[in-house]
Backbone as ProteinMPNN parsed JSONL, in Angstrom:
{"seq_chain_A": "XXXXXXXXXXXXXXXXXXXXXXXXXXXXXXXXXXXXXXXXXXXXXXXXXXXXXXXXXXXXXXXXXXXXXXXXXXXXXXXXXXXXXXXXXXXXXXXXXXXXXXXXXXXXXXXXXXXXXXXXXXXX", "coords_chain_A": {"N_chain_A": [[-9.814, -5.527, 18.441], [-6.787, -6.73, 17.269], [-3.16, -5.959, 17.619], [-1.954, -6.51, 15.394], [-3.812, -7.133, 13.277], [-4.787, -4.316, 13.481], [-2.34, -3.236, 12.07], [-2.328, -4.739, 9.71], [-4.097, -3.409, 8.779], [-3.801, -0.763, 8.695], [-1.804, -0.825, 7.203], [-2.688, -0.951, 4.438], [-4.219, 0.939, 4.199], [-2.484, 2.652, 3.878], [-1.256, 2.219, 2.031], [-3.48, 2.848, -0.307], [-3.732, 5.17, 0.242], [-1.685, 6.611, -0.969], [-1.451, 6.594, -3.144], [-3.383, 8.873, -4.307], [-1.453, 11.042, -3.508], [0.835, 9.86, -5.124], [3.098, 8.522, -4.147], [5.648, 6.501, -4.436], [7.54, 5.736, -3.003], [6.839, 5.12, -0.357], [4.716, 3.494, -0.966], [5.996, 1.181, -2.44], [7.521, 0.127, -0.199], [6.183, -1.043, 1.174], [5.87, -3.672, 0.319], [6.4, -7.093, 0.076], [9.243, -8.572, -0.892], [9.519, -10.944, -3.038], [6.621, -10.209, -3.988], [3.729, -10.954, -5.472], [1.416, -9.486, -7.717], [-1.401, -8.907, -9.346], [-3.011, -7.251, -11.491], [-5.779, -5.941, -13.271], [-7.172, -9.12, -11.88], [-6.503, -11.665, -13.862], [-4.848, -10.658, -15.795], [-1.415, -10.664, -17.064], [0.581, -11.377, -14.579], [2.887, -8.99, -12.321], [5.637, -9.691, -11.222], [7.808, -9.713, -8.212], [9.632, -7.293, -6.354], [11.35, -5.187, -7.427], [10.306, -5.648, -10.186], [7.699, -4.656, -9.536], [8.279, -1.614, -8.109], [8.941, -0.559, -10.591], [6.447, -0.76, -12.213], [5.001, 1.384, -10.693], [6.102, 3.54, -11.033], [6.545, 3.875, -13.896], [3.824, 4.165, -14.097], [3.182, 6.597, -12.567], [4.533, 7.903, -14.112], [3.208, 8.266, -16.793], [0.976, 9.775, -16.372], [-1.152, 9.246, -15.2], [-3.863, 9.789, -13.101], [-4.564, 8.972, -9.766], [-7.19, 7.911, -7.292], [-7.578, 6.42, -4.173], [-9.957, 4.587, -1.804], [-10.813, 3.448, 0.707], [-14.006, 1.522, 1.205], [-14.433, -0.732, 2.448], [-12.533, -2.376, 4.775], [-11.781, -6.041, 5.091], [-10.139, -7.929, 7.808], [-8.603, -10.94, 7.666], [-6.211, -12.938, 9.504], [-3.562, -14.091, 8.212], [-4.719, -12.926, 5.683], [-6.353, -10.044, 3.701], [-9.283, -8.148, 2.493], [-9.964, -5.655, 0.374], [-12.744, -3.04, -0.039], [-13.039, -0.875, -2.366], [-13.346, 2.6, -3.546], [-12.451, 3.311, -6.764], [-11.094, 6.475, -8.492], [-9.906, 7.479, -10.962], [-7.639, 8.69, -14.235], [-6.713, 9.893, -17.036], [-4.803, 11.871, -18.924], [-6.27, 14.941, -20.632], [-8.785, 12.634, -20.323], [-11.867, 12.654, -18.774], [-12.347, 11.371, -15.373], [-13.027, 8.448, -14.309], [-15.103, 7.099, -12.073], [-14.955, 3.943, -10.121], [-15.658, 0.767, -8.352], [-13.928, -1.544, -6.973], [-12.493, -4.789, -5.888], [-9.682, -5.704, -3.593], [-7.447, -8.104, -3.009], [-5.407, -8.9, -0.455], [-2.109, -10.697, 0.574], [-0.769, -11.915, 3.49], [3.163, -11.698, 4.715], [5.152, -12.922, 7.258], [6.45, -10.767, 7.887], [4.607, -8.965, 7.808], [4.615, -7.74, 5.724], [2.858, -7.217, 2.172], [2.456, -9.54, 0.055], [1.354, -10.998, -1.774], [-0.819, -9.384, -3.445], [-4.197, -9.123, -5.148], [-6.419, -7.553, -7.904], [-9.626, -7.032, -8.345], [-12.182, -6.418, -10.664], [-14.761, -5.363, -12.175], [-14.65, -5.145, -14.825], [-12.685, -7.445, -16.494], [-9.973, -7.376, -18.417], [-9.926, -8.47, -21.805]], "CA_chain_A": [[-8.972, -5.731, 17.278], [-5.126, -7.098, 17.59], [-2.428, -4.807, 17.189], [-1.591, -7.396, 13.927], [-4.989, -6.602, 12.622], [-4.497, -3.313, 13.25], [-1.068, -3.032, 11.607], [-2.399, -4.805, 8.223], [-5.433, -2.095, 7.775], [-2.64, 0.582, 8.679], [-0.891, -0.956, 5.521], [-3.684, -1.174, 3.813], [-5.011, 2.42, 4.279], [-1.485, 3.923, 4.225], [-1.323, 1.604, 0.977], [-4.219, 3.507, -0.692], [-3.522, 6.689, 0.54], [-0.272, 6.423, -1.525], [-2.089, 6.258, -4.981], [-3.389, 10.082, -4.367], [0.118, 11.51, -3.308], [2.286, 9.952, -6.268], [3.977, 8.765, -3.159], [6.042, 5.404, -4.648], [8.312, 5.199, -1.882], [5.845, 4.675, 0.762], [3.632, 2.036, -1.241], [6.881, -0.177, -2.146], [7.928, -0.003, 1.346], [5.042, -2.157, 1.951], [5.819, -4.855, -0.61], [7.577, -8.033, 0.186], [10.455, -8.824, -2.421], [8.586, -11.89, -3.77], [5.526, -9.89, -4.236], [3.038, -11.028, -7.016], [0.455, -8.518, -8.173], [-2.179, -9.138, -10.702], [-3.953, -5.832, -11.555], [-6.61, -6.93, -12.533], [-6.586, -10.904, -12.267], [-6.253, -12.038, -14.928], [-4.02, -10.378, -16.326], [0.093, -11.075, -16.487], [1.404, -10.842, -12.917], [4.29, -7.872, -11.867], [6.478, -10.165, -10.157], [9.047, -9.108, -7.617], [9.526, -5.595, -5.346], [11.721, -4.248, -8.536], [9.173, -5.131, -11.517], [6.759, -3.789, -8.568], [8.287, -0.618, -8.328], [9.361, 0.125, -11.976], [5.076, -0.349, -12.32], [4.28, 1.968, -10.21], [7.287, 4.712, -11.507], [5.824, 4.063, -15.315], [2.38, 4.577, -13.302], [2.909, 8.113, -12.245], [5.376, 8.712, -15.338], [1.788, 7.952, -17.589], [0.026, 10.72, -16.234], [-2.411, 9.297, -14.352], [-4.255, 10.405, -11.487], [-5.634, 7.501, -9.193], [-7.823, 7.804, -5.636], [-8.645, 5.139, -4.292], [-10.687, 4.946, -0.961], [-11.805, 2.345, 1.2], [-15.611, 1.604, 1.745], [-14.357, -1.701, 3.702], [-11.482, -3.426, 4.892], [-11.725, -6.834, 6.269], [-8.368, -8.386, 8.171], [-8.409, -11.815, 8.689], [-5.208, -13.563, 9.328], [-2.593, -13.115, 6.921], [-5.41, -12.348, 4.299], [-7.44, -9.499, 3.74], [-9.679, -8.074, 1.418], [-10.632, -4.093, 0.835], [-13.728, -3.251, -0.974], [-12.865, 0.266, -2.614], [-13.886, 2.784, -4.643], [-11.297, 3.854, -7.344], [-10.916, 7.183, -9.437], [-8.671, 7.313, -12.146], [-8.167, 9.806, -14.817], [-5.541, 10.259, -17.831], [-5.021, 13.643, -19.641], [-8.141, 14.842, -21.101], [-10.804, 12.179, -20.1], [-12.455, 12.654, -17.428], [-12.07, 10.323, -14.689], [-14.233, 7.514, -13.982], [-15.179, 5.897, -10.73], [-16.225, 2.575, -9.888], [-15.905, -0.447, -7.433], [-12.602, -2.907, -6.872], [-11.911, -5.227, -4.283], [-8.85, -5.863, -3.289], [-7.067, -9.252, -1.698], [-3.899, -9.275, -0.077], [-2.001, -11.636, 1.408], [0.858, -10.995, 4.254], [4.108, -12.38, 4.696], [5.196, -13.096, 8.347], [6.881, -9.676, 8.55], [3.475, -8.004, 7.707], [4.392, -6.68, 4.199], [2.037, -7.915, 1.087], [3.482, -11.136, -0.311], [0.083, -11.004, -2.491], [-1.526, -8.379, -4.228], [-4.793, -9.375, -6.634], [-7.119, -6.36, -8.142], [-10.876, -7.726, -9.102], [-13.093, -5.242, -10.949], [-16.436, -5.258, -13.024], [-14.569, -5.542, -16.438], [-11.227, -7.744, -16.675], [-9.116, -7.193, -19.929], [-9.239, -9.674, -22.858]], "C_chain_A": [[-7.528, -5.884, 17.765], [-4.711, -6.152, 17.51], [-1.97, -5.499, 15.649], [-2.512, -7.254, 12.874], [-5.028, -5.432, 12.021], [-3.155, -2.706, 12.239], [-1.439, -3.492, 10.098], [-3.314, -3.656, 7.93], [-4.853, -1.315, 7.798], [-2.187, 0.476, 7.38], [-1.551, -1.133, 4.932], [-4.248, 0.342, 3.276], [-3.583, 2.673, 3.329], [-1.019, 3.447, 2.125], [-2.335, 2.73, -0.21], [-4.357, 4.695, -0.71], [-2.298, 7.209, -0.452], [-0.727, 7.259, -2.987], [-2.142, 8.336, -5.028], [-2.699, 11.187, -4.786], [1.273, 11.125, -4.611], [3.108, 9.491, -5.338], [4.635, 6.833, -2.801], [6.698, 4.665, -3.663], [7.486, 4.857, -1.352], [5.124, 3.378, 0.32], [4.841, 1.26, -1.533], [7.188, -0.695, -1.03], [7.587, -1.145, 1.742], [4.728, -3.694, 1.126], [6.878, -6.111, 0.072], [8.512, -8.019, -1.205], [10.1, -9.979, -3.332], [7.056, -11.509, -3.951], [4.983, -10.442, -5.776], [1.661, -9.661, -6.792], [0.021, -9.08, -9.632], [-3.187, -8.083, -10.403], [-4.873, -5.317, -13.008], [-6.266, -8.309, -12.822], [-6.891, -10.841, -13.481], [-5.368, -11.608, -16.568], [-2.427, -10.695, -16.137], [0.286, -10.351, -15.383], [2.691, -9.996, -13.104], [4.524, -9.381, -10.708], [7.982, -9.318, -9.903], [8.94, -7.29, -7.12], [9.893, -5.202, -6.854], [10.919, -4.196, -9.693], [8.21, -3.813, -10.567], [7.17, -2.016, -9.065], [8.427, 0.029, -9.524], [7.485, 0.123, -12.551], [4.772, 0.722, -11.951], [5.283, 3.53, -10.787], [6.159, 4.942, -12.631], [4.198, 4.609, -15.022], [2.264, 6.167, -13.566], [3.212, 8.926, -13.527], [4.067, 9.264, -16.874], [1.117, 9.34, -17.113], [-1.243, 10.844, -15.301], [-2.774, 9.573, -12.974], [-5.056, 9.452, -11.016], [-5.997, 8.089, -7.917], [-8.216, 6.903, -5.571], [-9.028, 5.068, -2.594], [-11.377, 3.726, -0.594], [-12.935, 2.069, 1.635], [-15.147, 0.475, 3.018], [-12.823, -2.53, 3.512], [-11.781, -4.824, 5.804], [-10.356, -7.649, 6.319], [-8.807, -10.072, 8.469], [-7.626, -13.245, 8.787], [-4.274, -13.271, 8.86], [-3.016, -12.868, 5.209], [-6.199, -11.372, 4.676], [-8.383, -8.929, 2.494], [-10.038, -5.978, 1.996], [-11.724, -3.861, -0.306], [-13.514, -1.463, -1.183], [-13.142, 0.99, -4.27], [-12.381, 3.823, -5.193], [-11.808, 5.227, -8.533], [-10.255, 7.186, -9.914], [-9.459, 7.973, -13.344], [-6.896, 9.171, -15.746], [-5.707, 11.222, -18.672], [-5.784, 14.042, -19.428], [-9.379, 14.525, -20.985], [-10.62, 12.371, -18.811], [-12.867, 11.374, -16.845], [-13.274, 9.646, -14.354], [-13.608, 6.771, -13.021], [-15.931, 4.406, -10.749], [-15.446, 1.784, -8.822], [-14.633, -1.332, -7.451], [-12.908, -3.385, -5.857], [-10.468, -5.762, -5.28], [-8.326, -6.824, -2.507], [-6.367, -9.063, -1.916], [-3.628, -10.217, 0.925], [-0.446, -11.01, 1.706], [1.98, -11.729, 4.235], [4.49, -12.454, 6.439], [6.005, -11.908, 9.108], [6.079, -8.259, 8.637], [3.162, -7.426, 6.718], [3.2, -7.324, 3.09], [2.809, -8.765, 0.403], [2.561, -11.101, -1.624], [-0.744, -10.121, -2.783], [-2.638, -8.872, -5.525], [-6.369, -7.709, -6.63], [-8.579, -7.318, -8.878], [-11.356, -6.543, -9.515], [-14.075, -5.836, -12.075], [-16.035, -5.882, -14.381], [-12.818, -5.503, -16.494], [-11.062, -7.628, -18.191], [-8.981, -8.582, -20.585], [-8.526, -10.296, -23.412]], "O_chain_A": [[-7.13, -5.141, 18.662], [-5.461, -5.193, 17.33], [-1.635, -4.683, 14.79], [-2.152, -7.244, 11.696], [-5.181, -5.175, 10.826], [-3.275, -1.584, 11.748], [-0.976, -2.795, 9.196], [-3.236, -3.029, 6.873], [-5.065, -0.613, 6.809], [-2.145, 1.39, 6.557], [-1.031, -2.04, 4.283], [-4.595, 0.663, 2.14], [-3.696, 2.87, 2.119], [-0.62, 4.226, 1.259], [-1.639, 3.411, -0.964], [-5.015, 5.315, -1.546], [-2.155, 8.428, -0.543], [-0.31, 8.26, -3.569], [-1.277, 9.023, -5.57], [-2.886, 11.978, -5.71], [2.229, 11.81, -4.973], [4.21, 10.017, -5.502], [4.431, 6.114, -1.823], [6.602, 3.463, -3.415], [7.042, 3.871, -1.941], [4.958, 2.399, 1.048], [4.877, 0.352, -0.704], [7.145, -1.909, -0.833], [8.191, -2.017, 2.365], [3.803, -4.498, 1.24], [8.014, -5.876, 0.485], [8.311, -7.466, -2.287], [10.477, -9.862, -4.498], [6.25, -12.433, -4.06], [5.573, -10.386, -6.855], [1.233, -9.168, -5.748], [0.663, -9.491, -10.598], [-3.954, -7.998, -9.444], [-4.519, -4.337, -13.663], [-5.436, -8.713, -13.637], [-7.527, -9.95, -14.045], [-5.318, -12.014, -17.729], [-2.117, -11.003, -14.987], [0.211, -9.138, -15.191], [3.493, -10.3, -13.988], [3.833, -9.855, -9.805], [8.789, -8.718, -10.612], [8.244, -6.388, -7.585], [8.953, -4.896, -7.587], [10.706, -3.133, -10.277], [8.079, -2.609, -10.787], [6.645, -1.357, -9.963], [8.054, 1.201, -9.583], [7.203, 1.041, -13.322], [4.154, 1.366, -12.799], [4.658, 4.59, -10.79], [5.22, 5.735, -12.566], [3.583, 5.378, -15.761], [1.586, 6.79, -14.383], [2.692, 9.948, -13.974], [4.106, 10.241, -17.623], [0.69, 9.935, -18.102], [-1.953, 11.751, -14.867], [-2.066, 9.564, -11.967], [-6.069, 9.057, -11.594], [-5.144, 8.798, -7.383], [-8.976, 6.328, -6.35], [-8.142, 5.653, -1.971], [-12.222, 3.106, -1.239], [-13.02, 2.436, 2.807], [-15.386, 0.665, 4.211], [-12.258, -3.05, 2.55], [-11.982, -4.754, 7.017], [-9.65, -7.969, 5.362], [-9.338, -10.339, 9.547], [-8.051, -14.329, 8.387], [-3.919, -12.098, 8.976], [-2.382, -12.722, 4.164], [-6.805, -11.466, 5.743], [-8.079, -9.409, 1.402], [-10.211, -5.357, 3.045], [-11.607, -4.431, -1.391], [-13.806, -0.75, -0.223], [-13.171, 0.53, -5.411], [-11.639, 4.592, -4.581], [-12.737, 5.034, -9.317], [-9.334, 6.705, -9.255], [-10.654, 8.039, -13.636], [-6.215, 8.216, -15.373], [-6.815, 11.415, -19.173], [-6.359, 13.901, -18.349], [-10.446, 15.104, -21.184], [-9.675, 12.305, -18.023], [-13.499, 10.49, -17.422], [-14.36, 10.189, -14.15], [-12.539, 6.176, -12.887], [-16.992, 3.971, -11.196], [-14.436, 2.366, -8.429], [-14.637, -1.938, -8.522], [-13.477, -2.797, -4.937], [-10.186, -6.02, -6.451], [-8.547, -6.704, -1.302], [-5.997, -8.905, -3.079], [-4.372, -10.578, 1.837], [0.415, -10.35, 1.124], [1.783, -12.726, 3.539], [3.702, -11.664, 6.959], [6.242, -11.853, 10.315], [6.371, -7.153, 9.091], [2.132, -6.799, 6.471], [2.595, -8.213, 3.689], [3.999, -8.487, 0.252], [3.219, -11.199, -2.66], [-1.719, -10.205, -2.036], [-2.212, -9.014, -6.671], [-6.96, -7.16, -5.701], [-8.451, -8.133, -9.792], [-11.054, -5.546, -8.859], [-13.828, -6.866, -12.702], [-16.653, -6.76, -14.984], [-12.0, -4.583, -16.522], [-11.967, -7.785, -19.011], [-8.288, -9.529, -20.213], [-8.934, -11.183, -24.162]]}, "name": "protein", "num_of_chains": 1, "seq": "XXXXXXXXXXXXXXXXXXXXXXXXXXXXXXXXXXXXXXXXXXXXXXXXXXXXXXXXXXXXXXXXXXXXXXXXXXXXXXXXXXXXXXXXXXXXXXXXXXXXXXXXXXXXXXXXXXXXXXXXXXXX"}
């Protein structure tokens, strides 16, 4: 494995590991400034690091509790994909798991340029 390989699944993990922690700084870090995110597709895109982060603020500010956990990452190029399983909770209900993948795409300084979220059941 490259050390370039290695360096996106680092940001990838360290990406996911984030969600757990509440730990915003660290996952913007890893955003380019022209980042798009669609969470899930098909839904309106967060464009830009600052929508980015003001998501992920209102995120934590919400209540919710997310894990999310990689079954697989594959690297290859400046795309990858992670196939993970997500928990997520808010107040009261009890949290439900299930299945995402995950594609990102890099920018030439390694950060995510591209962020899209697939799951079982996109929003109408």
């Amino acid at each position: 494995m490259s050390d370039s390989t290695q360096a996106k699944r680092t940001a990838i993990e360290t990406f996911l590991a984030s969600y757990k922690v509440k730990d915003v700084v660290t996952r913007i870090a890893l955003f380019a400034d022209d980042i798009l995110f669609e969470d899930p597709v098909g839904s309106p895109p967060v464009v830009g690091k600052s929508a980015m982060n003001q998501y992920f603020v209102d995120t934590v500010a919400s209540g919710w509790e997310i894990d999310l956990v990689p079954n697989k990452i594959f690297v290859n190029g400046t795309e990858a994909a992670s196939i993970t399983q997500v928990t997520a909770g808010v107040g009261s209900h009890p949290p439900v798991t299930s299945l995402i993948v995950q594609h990102f795409v890099f920018d030439k300084t390694g950060k995510f340029k591209s962020l899209r979220v697939f799951m079982d059941a996109a929003p109408t």
